[in-house]
C-alpha positions as CSV (number, residue, x, y, z in Angstrom):
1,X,12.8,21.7,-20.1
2,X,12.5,20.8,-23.9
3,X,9.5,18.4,-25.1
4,X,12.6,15.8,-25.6
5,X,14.0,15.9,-22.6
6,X,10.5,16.2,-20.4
7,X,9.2,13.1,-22.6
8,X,12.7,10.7,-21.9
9,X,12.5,12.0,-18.1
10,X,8.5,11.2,-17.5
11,X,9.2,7.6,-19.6
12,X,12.5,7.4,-17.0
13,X,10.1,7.7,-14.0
14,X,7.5,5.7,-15.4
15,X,9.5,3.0,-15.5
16,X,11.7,2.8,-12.5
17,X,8.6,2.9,-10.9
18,X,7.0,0.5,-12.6
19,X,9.7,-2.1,-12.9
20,X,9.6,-2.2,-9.0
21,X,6.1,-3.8,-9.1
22,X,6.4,-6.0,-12.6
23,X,9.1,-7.4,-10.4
24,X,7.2,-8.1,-7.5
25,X,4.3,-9.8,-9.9
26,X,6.3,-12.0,-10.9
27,X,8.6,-12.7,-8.1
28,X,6.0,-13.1,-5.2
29,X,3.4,-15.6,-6.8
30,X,6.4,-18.4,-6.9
31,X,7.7,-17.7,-3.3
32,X,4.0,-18.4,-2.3
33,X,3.3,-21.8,-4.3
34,X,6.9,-22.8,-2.8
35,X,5.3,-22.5,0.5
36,X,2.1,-23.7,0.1
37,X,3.7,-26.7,-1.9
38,X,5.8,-27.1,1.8
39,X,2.1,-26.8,3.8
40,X,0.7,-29.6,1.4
41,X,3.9,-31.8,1.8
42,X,4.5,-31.4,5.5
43,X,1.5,-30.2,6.8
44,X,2.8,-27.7,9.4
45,X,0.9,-24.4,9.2
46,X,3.5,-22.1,9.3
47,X,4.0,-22.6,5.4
48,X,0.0,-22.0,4.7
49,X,0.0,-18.9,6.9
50,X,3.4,-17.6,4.7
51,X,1.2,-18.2,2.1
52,X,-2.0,-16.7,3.2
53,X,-0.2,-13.4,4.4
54,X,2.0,-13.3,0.8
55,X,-0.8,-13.8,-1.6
56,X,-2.3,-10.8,0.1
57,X,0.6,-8.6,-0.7
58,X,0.9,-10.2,-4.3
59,X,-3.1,-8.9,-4.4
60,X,-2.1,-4.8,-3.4
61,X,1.2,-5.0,-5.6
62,X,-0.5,-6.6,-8.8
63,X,-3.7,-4.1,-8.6
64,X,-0.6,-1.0,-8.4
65,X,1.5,-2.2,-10.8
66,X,-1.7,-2.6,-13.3
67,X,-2.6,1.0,-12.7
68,X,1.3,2.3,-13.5
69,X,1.1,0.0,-16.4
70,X,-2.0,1.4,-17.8
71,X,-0.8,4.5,-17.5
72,X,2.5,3.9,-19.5
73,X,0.7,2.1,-22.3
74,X,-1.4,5.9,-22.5
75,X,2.1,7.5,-21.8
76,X,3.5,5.2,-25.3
77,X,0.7,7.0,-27.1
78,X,0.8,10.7,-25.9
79,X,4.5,11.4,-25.6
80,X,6.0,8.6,-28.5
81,X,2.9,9.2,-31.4
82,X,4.9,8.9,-34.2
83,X,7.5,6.3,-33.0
84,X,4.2,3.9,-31.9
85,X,2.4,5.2,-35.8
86,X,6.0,3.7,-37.1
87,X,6.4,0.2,-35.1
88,X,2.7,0.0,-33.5
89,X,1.9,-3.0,-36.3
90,X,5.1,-5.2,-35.4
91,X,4.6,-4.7,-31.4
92,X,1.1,-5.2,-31.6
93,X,1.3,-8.9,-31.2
94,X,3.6,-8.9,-28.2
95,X,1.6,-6.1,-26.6
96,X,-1.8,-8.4,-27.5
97,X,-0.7,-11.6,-25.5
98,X,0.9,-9.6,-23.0
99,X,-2.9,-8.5,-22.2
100,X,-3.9,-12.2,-22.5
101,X,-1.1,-13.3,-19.7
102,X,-1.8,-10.1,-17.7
103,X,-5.9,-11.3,-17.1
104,X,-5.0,-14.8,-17.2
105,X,-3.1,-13.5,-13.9
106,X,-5.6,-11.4,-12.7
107,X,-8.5,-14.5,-12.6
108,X,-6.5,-16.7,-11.0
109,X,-5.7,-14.4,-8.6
110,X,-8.9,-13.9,-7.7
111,X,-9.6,-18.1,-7.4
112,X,-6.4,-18.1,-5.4
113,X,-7.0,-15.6,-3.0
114,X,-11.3,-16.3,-2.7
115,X,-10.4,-20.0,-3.0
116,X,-8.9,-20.8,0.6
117,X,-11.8,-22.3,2.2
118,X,-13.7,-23.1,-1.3
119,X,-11.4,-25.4,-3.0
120,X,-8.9,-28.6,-1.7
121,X,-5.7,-27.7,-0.6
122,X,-4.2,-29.8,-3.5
123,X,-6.6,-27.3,-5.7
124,X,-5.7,-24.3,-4.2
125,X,-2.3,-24.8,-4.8
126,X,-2.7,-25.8,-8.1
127,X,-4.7,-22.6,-9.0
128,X,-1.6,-21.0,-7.1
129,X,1.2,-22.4,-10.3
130,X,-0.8,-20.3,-13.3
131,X,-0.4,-17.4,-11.3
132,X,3.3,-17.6,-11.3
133,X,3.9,-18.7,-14.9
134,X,1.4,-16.2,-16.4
135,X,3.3,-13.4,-14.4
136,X,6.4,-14.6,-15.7
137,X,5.0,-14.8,-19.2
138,X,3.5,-11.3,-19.2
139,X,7.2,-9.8,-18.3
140,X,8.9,-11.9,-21.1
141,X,6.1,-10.7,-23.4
142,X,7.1,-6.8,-22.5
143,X,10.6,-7.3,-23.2
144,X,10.1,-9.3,-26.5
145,X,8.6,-5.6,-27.6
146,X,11.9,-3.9,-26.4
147,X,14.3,-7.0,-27.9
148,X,12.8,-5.7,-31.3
149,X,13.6,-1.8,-30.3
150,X,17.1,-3.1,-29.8
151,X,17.7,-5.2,-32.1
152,X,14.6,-5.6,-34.9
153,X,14.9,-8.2,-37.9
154,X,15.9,-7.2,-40.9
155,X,12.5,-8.8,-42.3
156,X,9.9,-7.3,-40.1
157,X,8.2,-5.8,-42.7
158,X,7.5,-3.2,-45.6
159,X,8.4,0.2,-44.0
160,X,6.5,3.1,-46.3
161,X,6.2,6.4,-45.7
162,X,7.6,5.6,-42.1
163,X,5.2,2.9,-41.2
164,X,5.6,-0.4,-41.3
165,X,3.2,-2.4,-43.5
166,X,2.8,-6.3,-44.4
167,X,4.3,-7.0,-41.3
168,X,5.2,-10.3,-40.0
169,X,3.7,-11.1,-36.9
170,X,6.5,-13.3,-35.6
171,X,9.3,-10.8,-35.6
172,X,9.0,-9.4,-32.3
173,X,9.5,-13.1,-31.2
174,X,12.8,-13.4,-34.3
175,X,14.9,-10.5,-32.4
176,X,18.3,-12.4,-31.7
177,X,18.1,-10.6,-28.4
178,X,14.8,-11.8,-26.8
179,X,15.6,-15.0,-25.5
180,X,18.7,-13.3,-23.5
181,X,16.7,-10.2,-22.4
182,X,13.9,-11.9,-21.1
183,X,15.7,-14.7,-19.2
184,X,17.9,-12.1,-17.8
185,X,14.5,-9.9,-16.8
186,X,13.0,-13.1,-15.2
187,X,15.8,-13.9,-13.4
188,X,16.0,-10.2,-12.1
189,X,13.1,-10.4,-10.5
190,X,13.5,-13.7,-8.6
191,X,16.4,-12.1,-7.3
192,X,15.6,-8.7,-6.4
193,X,12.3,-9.8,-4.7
194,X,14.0,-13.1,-3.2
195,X,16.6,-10.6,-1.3
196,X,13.8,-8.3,-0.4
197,X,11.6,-10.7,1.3
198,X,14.9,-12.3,2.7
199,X,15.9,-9.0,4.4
200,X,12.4,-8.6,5.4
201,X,12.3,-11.5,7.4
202,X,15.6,-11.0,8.4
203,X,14.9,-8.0,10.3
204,X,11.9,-9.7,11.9
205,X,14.1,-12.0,13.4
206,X,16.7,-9.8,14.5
207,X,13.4,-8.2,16.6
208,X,12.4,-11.0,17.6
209,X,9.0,-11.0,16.0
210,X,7.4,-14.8,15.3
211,X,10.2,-16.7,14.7
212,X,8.5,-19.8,13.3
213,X,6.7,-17.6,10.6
214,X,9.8,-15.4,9.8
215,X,12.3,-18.1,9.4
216,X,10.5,-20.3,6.9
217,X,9.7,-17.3,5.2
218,X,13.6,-16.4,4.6
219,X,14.2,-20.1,3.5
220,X,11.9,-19.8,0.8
221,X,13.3,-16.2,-0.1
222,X,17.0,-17.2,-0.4
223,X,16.4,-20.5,-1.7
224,X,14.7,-18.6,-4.7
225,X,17.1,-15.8,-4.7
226,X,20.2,-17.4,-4.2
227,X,19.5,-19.7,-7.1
228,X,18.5,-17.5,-9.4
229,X,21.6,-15.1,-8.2
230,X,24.2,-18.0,-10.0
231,X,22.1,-18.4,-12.8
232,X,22.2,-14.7,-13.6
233,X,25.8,-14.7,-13.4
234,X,25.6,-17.4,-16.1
235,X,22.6,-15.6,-18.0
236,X,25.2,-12.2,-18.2
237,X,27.6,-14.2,-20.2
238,X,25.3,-14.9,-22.4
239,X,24.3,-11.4,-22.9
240,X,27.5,-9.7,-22.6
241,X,28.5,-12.1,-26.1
242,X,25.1,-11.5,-27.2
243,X,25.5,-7.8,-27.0
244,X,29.4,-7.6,-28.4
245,X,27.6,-9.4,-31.7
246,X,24.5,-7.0,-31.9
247,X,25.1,-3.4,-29.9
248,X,29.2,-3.2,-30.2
249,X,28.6,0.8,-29.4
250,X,26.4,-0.2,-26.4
251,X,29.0,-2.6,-24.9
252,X,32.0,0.0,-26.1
253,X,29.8,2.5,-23.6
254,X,29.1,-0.5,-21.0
255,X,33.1,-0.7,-20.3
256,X,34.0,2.9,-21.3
257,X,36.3,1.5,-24.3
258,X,37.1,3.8,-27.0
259,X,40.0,2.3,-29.1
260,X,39.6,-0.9,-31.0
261,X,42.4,-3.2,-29.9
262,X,42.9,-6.8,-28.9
263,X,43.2,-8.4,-25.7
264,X,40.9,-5.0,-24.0
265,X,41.0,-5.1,-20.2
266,X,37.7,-4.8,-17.9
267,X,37.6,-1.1,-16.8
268,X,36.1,-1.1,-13.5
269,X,34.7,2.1,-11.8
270,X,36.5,5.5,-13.0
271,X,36.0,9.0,-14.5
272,X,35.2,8.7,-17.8
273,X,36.2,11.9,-20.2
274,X,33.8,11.3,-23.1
275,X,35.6,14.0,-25.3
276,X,39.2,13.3,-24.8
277,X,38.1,9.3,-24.9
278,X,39.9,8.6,-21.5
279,X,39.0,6.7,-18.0
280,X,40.3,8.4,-15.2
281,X,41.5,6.6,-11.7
282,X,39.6,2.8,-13.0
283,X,40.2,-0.5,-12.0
284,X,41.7,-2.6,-14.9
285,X,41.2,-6.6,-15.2
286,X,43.6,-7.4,-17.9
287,X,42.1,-8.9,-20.7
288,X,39.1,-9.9,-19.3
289,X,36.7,-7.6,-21.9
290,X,38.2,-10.0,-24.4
291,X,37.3,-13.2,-22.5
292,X,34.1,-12.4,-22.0
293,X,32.7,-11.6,-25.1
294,X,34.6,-14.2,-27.0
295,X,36.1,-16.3,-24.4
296,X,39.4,-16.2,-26.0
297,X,41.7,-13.4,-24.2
298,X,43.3,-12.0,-27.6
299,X,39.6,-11.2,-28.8
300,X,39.2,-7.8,-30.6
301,X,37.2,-5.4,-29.4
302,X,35.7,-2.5,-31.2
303,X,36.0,0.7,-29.7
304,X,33.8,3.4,-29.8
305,X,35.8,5.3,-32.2
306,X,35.0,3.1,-34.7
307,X,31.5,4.4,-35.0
308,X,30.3,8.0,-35.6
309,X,30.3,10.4,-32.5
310,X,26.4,10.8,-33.1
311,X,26.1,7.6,-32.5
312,X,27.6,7.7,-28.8
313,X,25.2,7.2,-26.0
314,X,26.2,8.8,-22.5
315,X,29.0,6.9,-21.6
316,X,29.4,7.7,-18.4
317,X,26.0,7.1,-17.3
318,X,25.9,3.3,-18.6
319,X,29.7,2.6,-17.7
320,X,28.8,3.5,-13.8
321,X,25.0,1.7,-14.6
322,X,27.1,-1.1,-15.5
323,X,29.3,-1.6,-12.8
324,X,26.3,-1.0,-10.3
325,X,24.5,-3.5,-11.7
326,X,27.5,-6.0,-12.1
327,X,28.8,-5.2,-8.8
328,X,25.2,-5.2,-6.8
329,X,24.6,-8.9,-8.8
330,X,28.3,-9.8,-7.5
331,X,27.8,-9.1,-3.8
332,X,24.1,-11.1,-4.3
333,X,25.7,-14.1,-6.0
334,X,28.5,-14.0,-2.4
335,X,25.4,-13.5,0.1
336,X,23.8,-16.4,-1.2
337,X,26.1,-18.9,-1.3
338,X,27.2,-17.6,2.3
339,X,23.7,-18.2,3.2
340,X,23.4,-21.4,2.0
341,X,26.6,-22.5,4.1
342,X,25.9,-20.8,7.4
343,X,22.3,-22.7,7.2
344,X,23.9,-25.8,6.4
345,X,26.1,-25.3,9.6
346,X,22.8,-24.6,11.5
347,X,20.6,-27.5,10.1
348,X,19.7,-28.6,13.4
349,X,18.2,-25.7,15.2
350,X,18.1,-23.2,12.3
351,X,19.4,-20.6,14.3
352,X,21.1,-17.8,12.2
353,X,24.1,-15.8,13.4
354,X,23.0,-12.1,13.6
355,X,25.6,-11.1,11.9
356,X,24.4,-13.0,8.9
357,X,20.8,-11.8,9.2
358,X,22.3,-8.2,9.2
359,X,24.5,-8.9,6.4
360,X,20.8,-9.9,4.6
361,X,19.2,-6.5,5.8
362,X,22.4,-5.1,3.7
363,X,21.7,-6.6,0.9
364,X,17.8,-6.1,0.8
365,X,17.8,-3.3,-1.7
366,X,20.5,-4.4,-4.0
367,X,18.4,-6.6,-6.1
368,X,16.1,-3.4,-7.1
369,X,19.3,-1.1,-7.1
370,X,20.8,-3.9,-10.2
371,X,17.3,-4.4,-11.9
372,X,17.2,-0.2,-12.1
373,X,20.8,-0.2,-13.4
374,X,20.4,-2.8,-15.7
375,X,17.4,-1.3,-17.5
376,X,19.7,1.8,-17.4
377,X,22.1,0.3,-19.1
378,X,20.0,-1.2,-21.6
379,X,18.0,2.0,-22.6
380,X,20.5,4.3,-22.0
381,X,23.7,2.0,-24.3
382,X,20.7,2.6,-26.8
383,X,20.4,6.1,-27.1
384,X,20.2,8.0,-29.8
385,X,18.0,4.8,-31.1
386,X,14.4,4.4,-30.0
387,X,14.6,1.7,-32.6
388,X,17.5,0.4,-33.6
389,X,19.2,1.8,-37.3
390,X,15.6,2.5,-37.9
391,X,14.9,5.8,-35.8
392,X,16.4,8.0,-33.6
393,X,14.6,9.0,-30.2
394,X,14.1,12.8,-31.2
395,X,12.0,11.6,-34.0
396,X,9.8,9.7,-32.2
397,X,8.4,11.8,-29.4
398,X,5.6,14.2,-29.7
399,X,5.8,17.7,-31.5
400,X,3.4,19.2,-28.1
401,X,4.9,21.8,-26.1
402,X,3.4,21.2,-22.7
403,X,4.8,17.9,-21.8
404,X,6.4,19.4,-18.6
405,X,2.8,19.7,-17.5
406,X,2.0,15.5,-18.3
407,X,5.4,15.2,-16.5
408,X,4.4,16.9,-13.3
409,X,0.9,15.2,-13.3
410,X,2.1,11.5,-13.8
411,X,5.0,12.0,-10.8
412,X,2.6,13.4,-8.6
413,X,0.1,10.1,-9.9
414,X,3.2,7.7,-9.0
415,X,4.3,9.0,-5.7
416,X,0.2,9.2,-4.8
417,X,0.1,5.1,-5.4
418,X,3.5,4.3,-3.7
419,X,1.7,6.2,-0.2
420,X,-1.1,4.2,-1.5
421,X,1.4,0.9,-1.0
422,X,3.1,1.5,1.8
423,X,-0.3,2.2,4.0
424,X,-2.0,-0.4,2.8
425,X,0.7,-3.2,3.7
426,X,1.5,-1.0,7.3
427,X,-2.1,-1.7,7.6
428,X,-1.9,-5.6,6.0
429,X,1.5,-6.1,8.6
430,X,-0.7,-5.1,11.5
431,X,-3.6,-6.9,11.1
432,X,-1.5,-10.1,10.7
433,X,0.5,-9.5,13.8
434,X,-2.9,-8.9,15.6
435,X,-4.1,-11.9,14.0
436,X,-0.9,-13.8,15.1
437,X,-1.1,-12.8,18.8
């Protein structure tokens, strides 16, 4: 394995594996001041004790997913040296507060889950709301850094000798695709850890296992997911337009569309022959690639022809990303507003047809399978950029030879912390249960 390919597939890793608990960060502390918010309100103590047991997970997932983050900020540094040497002084601010958000999470935390039987309830649950915003703050801060890699300012600063000097300080926050990105990432996560929890409980009721607990716990869950679901849907217009404007290669790759034309159908699914420029055996939605960047039907749409064949990402790899993602976030949007209908049927005894908490179970891992896809698509509809028109990911990575070694060691770190995570919530779910009975 070459240095460029060891360095993209350890970066690849990294991520996926992180992503999973950035999510969770920020998902989790919201589903637990929603409860808690519910204890104070009603005063029944099924809501506290979803609390209680949730806070605790939020505790083991935020101390991981600060170890997998330290070690991609030292993976930046070792495997990308001369693209961080190049942009370090314009992602230096973004990367600054994101530390300021990250600790600001991390002590209140610490008052939230030491605070219990030390502060009011009405305190407690107000320690309970920084903890969800500064999560939420700390992902949007991340993807401000990667809004510049896609799309950086023209006016970022003095590049000389292949660094950037008299930078602005602002322009990771002026990239016209931050706003989009990191509503889109926020919503993500509501969604992905919404329907996990959801099918979580789900299951717990389908076994039986404290009902009371379980099915307040799902309410919460699909009330966050379910709303966030719609306003993704709405959030991916505005990226998809936001995208045709600033990445037309990347959203040429997104729908496999080669030849620029007007009035360009939605390719779904397919074989994609990136030589001969062809889709094999795919779904077409007339003229609905037009629509949506453009919302007129006879928009034109540049193909990937129009651009120079270095240029091309892997097309196959983000067309399929894309419809996984599209079609996961489709089937989420349906569950939820089924969900929200078969509990309005059951308002009265809140019982669930098991069909319905199967069809939950189902749906469990889609969220993460369209948060992995999306960042996929996003990276990947890059490529050969690690910035933007400014440099190309082989000229960024590190000129070491024995980056299959860092590869081997960092997997083998990552699959030690997710045993890590799975035994210490098997051991968390236990003691509740005990504690329950």
């Amino acid at each position: 394995m070459d240095t460029l390919t060891a360095a993209r597939a350890q970066m690849e890793m990294s991520l996926a594996f992180h992503m999973i608990f950035a999510a969770l960060g920020i998902g989790m502390p919201l589903m637990l001041v929603i409860a808690e918010g519910l204890y104070l309100r009603t005063g029944q103590a099924h809501w506290r004790e979803i609390a209680r047991r949730q806070a605790r997970a939020t505790a083991v997932l935020f101390a991981i997913g600060a170890v997998s983050g330290t070690a991609l900020s030292f993976e930046l540094g070792l495997l990308w040296p001369r693209f961080m040497q190049m942009a370090g002084p314009v992602l230096g601010p973004a990367f600054a507060l994101e530390g300021y958000a990250f600790f600001l999470e991390a002590i209140f935390i610490g008052l939230y889950l030491y605070g219990w039987e030390r502060l009011t309830p009405r305190q407690h649950w107000l320690v309970g709301i920084p903890v969800a915003v500064s999560g939420a703050a700390s992902g949007a801060l991340v993807v401000a850094a990667n809004a510049w890699m896609q799309t950086p300012p023209d006016d970022s600063g003095r590049l000389v000798d292949g660094v950037f000097r008299a930078v602005d300080p602002s322009a990771t926050f002026r990239s016209p695709a931050w706003v989009n990105m990191a509503v889109h990432a926020t919503l993500s996560c509501y969604v992905s850890v919404g329907f996990a929890l959801a099918g979580v409980s789900a299951w717990a009721l389908l076994k039986g296992r404290d009902v009371r607990y379980h099915r307040g716990a799902l309410d919460v869950s699909m009330a966050v997911a379910a709303v966030a679901a719609v306003l993704q849907g709405v959030s991916g217009d505005f990226i998809a337009r936001m995208v045709a404007r600033t990445q037309p290669v990347k959203l040429a790759a997104m729908e496999a569309h080669f030849e620029t034309a007007r009035g360009v159908d939605i390719i779904v699914g397919g074989v994609v022959d990136q030589a001969a420029g062809t889709v094999r055996g795919g779904l077409h939605i007339p003229k609905a690639l037009s629509l949506l960047i453009d919302h007129r039907s006879d928009s034109v749409v540049r193909g990937l022809r129009d651009f120079p064949v270095d240029q091309h990402p892997n097309v196959m790899l983000v067309h399929t990303a894309f419809d996984v993602m599209v079609g996961c976030g489709s089937a989420l949007i349906a569950a939820g507003a089924l969900y929200a209908w078969v509990r309005w049927r059951a308002r009265r005894d809140g019982v669930l047809p098991r069909w319905m908490l199967y069809a939950l179970v189902v749906c469990a891992p889609l969220g993460f399978l369209a948060l992995e896809a999306g960042w996929i698509v996003t990276e990947a509809g890059r490529q050969p950029w690690i910035v933007q028109g400014l440099m190309r990911t082989r000229d960024g990575v590190t000129t070491a030879t024995n980056v299959g070694a860092t590869f081997a060691l960092f997997t083998a770190l990552y699959l030690a912390l997710g045993l890590v995570v799975v035994a210490m919530l098997r051991a968390m779910t236990r003691g509740t249960s005990e504690e329950a009975s």
